[in-house]
N, C-alpha and C positions, 0 to 999 in steps of 0.2 A: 129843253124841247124833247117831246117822245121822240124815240127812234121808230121807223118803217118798221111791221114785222114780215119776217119772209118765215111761208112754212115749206120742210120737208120733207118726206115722206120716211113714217118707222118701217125701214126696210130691213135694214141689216146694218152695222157697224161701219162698214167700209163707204158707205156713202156720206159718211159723218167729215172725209174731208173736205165736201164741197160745203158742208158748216163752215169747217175753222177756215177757209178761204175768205168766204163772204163776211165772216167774223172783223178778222184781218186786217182786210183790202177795200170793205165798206162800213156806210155807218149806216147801216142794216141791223136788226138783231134778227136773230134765227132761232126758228121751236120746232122741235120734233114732239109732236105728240101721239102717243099711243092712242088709239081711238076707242071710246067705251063702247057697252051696249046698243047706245043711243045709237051713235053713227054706223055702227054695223048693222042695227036693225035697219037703219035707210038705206045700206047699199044693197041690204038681199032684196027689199020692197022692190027700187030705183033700178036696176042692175039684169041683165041677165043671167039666171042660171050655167048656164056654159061659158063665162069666163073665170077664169081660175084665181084660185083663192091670193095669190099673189098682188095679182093689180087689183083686186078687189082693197082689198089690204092697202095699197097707195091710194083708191079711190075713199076710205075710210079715213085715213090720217090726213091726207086733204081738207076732209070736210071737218074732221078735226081740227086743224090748224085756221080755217078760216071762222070755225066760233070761238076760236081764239086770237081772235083779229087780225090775222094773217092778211095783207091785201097782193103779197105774188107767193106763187108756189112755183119750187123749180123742184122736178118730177126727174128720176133718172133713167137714160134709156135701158132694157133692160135686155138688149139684143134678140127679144124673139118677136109676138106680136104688137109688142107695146106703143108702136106710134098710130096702129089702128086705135086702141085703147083709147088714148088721151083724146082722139077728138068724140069719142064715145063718152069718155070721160065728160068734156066741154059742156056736150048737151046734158048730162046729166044735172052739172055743178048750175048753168043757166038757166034749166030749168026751175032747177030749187030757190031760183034768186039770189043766189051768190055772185058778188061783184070782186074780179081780180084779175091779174093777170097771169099767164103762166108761161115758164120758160121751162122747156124739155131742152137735157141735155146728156154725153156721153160723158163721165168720169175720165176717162183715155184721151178723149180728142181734148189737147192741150187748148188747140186753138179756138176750139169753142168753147171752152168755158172761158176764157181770156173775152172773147166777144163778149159775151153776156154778164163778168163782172165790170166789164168797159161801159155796159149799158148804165150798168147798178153805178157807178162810179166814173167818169168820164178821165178823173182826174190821175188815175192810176197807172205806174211805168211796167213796161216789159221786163224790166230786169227785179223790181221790187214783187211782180207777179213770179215771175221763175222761180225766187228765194224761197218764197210761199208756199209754191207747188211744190217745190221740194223738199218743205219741210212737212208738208201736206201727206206727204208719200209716205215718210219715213212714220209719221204718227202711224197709217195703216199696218205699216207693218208691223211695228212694234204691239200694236191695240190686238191684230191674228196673231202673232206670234203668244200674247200671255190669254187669249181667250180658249186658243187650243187646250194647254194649258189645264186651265182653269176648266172645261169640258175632261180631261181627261181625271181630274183629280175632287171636282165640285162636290163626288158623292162620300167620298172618302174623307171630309175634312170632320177632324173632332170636336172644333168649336162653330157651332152652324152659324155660317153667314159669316166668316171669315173672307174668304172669297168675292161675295159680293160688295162688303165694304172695301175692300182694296181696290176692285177694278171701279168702282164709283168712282173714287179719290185718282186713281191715274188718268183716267179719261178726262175731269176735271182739269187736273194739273197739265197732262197733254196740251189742253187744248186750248190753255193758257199760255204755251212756250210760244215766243218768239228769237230763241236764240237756239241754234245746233246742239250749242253745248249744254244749256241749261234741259235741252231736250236727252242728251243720251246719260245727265247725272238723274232725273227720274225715269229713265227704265233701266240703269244698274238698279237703284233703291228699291223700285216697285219688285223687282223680278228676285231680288233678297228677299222681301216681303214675303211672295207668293213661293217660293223655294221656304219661305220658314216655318209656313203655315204646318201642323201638326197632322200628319194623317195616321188613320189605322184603315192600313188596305192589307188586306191579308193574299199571303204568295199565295193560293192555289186560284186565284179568279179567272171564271172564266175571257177568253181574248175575244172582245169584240171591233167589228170595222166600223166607222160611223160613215154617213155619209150623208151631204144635205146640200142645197143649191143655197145657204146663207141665208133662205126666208126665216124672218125673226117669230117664231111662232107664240114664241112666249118668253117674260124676262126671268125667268127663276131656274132655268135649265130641270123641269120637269124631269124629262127622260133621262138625264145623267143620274140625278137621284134616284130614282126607280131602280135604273140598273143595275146601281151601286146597292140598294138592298135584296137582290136574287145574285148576290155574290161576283156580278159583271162588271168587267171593266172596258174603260172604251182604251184600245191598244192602239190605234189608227184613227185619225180623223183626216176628212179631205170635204172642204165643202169645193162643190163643183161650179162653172161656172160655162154656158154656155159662149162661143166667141165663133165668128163668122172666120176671123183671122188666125190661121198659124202658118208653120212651116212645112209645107209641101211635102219635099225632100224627107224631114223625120217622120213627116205622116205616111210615106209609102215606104219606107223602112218599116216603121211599126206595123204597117197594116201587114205587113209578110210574116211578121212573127205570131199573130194574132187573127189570120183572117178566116180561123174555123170559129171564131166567136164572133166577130165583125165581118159582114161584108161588105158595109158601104161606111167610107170614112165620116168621122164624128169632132174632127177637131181635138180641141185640146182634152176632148173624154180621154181618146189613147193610154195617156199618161197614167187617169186614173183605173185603168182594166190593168196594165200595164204594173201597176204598185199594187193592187189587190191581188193576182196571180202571185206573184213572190211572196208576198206575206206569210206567216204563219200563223190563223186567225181560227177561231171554233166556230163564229159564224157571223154575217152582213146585215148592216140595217141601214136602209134609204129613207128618210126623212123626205116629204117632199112635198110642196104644196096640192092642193086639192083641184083636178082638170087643168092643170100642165100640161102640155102637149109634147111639148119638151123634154120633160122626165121622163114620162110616160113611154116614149120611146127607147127608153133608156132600159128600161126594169127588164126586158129579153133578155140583153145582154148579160146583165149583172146574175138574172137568174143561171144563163148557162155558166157562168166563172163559176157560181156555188157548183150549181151539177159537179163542173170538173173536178173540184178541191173537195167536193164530198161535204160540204155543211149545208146548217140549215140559212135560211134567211127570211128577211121580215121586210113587206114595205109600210112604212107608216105615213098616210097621208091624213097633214092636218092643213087647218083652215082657221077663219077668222074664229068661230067655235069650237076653237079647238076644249075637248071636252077630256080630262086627265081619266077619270075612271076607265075608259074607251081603251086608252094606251096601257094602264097598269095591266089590265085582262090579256091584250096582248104578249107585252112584254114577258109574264108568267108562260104563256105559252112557246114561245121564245126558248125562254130557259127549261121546259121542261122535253123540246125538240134538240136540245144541246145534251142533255145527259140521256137521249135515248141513240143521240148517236155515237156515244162514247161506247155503249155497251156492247 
């Protein structure tokens, strides 16, 4: 008997464990599909102009996954406008005649993803759900921890495409474990692997900061390669993440240390204004999707950090079109603002 397919949205890596969840815990199968021309040409048609290349982007792999016979889609929230989105979304997908169901939900709230694999699966315990989630967690972190990683050394490798075949194969094999143990003997092996890979990165490279909200703009790491040929390296990576929720108390600490660059508090940003002041870096680059509202308010701040530290900086906003030659021309400029301010 076919198995149900459920699609979800190419967002970024970390959404990949409500995959091996549903993987797991139901008899579901799950696609994440990258969305071609096709489906991006119908959400710019479909779509308004002023919503930002991000949801646009889940509104694209959506449509993707259900001409891939996808009949539910569970969408993740993504803590800014996005529960507007989905019912914008709704009409969109109805309109075009698409028949399915959709579950939006928070990666974090434990207890509703629990609800909504209880739907998918009636039959499933609390405690065999917990094992899950836990081992759910620990895949994430280990998949950030070698992707950093692998951004930081991607441009530097001697045999091209080393890199991408290893993290192929652990994500694979990840996401095949259902046991602890069998999960922490492949990321010793992997992480040998990617420690063995061969680089020529030469000491005088310039230091760069990366910074991005996790939007998957592309799977071949573009801009790290680039970099890596105008002699750049990425020194720092933090992809950001906006959250409605932190701690108070550290937030009015920090905001005392920092509130000639801040005046209204930002959440868990702090942390990262916070790590780029201390750094010792030649210059910043924000990655960020296209009519963010959310980033968007962000690039002030970030410019006054540069002001302060005296470098240059760069924002690079890309979108479902993201187009490489666009970025190379930057990027060149970039690096020719770093050796003018050496002199």
């Amino acid at each position: 008997m076919n198995k149900k397919v459920i699609g979800i949205p190419s967002f970024n890596d970390n959404d990949l464990c409500i995959k091996y969840l549903i993987e797991h815990l139901t008899n579901y199968e799950v696609i994440e599909v990258l969305p071609d021309k096709k489906q991006i040409d119908m959400v710019e048609k479909y779509s308004s102009k002023f919503i930002c290349s991000s949801l646009k982007n889940i509104l694209a792999s959506n449509i993707a996954s259900l001409d891939n016979n996808a009949e539910i889609l569970i969408n993740i929230n993504t803590n800014c406008n996005s529960n507007l989105f989905f019912e914008y979304q709704n009409e969109i997908l109805k309109n075009l005649n698409y028949d399915y169901k959709l579950y939006i939900l928070n990666k974090n709230h434990i207890k509703e993803i629990y609800k909504i694999l209880k739907k998918l699966n009636p039959e499933i315990k609390i405690i065999k759900f917990l094992y899950y989630y836990i081992l759910s967690k620990i895949i994430i972190k280990f998949i950030c921890t070698f992707e950093i990683y692998i951004k930081k050394n991607i441009g530097f490798e001697i045999k091209k495409g080393s890199f991408e075949r290893i993290k192929k194969s652990f994500v694979s094999n990840f996401y095949k474990s259902e046991n602890i143990i069998i999960l922490f003997k492949y990321y010793f092996k992997y992480r040998k692997k990617l420690k063995s890979v061969l680089l020529d990165k030469p000491k005088n490279c310039k230091k760069i900061y990366m910074l991005d909200n996790g939007y998957k703009y592309s799977d071949n790491y573009y801009i790290e390669k680039e970099l890596s040929k105008l002699n750049m390296k990425i020194e720092y990576y933090k992809s950001s993440t906006y959250s409605s929720s932190y701690n108070k108390l550290k937030n009015k600490i920090t905001s005392k240390k920092i509130k000639k660059i801040c005046k209204y508090p930002l959440g868990n940003d702090y942390k990262i204004i916070k790590d780029i002041l201390k750094k010792n870096i030649e210059a910043l680059i924000f990655v960020k999707p296209y009519n963010c509202s959310l980033e968007i308010s962000k690039m002030k701040i970030l410019e006054k950090i540069c002001i302060i530290k005296e470098i240059p900086f760069m924002f690079l906003t890309v979108d479902c079109n993201f187009e490489p030659n666009d970025i190379q021309t930057r990027l060149c400029a970039l690096n020719d603002m770093i050796k003018m301010n050496k002199k």
